[in-house]
C-alpha positions as CSV (number, residue, x, y, z in Angstrom):
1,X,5.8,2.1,-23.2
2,X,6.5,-1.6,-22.9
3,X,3.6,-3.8,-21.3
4,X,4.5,-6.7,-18.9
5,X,2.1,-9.8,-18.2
6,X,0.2,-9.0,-15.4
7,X,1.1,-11.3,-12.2
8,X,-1.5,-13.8,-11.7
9,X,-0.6,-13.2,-8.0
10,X,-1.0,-9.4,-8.6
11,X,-3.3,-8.9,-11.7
12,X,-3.1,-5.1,-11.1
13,X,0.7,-4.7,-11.4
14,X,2.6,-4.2,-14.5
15,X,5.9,-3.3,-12.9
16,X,9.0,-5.5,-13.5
17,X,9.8,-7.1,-10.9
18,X,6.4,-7.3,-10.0
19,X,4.8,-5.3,-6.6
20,X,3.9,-8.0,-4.0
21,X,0.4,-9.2,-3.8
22,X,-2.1,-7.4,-1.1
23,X,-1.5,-10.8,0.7
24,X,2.3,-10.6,1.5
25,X,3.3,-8.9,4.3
26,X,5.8,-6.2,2.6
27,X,2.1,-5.4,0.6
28,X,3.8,-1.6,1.3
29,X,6.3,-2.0,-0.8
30,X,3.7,-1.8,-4.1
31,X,4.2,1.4,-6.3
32,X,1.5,4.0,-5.9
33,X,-0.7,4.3,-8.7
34,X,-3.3,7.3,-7.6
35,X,-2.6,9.8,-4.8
36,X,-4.6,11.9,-3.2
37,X,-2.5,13.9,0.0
38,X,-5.4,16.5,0.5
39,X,-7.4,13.4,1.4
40,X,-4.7,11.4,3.3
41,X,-4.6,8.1,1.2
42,X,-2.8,6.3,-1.6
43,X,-3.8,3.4,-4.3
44,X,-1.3,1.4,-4.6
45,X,-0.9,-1.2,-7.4
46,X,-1.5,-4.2,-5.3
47,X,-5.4,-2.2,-4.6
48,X,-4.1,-1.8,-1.2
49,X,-5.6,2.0,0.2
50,X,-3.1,3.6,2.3
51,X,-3.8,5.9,4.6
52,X,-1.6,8.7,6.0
53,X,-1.9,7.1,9.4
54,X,-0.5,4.3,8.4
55,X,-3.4,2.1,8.5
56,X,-4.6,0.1,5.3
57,X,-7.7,-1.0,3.6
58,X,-7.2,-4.1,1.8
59,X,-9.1,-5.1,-1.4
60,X,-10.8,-7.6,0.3
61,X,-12.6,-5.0,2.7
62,X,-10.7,-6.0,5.7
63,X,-8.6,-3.1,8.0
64,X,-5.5,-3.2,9.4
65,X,-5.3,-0.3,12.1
66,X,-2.6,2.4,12.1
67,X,1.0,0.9,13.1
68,X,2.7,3.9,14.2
69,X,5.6,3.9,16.6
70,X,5.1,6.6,19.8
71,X,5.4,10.2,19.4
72,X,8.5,11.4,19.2
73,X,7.0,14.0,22.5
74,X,6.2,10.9,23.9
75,X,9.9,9.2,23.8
76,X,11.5,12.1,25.2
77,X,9.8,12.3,28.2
């Protein structure tokens, strides 16, 4: 297996082309690199925690809260 540089913007990430930082806003678009779906989350590269609601836990400590569209129930009403 061939080993990249790691990004100083993303030290985690040895993908080519690099995963964006936990800092960008597509910071979603980082490959997974542990999942658990019994639990509901994902590690991704960037050490963004994903959770199956759609929020995020960033590697900072901050949240961002669940960004979910309405229920499909809810539109057809």
């Amino acid at each position: 297996m061939t080993q990249y540089p790691h990004s100083p913007e993303n030290p985690m990430c040895q993908h080519q082309p690099v995963c964006p930082s936990a800092e960008a806003t597509d910071r979603e678009a980082a490959r997974i690199i542990a999942c658990f779906p019994e639990q509901g989350w994902s590690l991704l590269c960037n050490g963004v925690i994903v959770f199956e609601d759609t929020g995020e836990l960033l590697p900072d400590g901050s949240s961002i809260a669940p960004h979910r569209g309405p229920a499909r129930h809810a539109l057809a009403a």
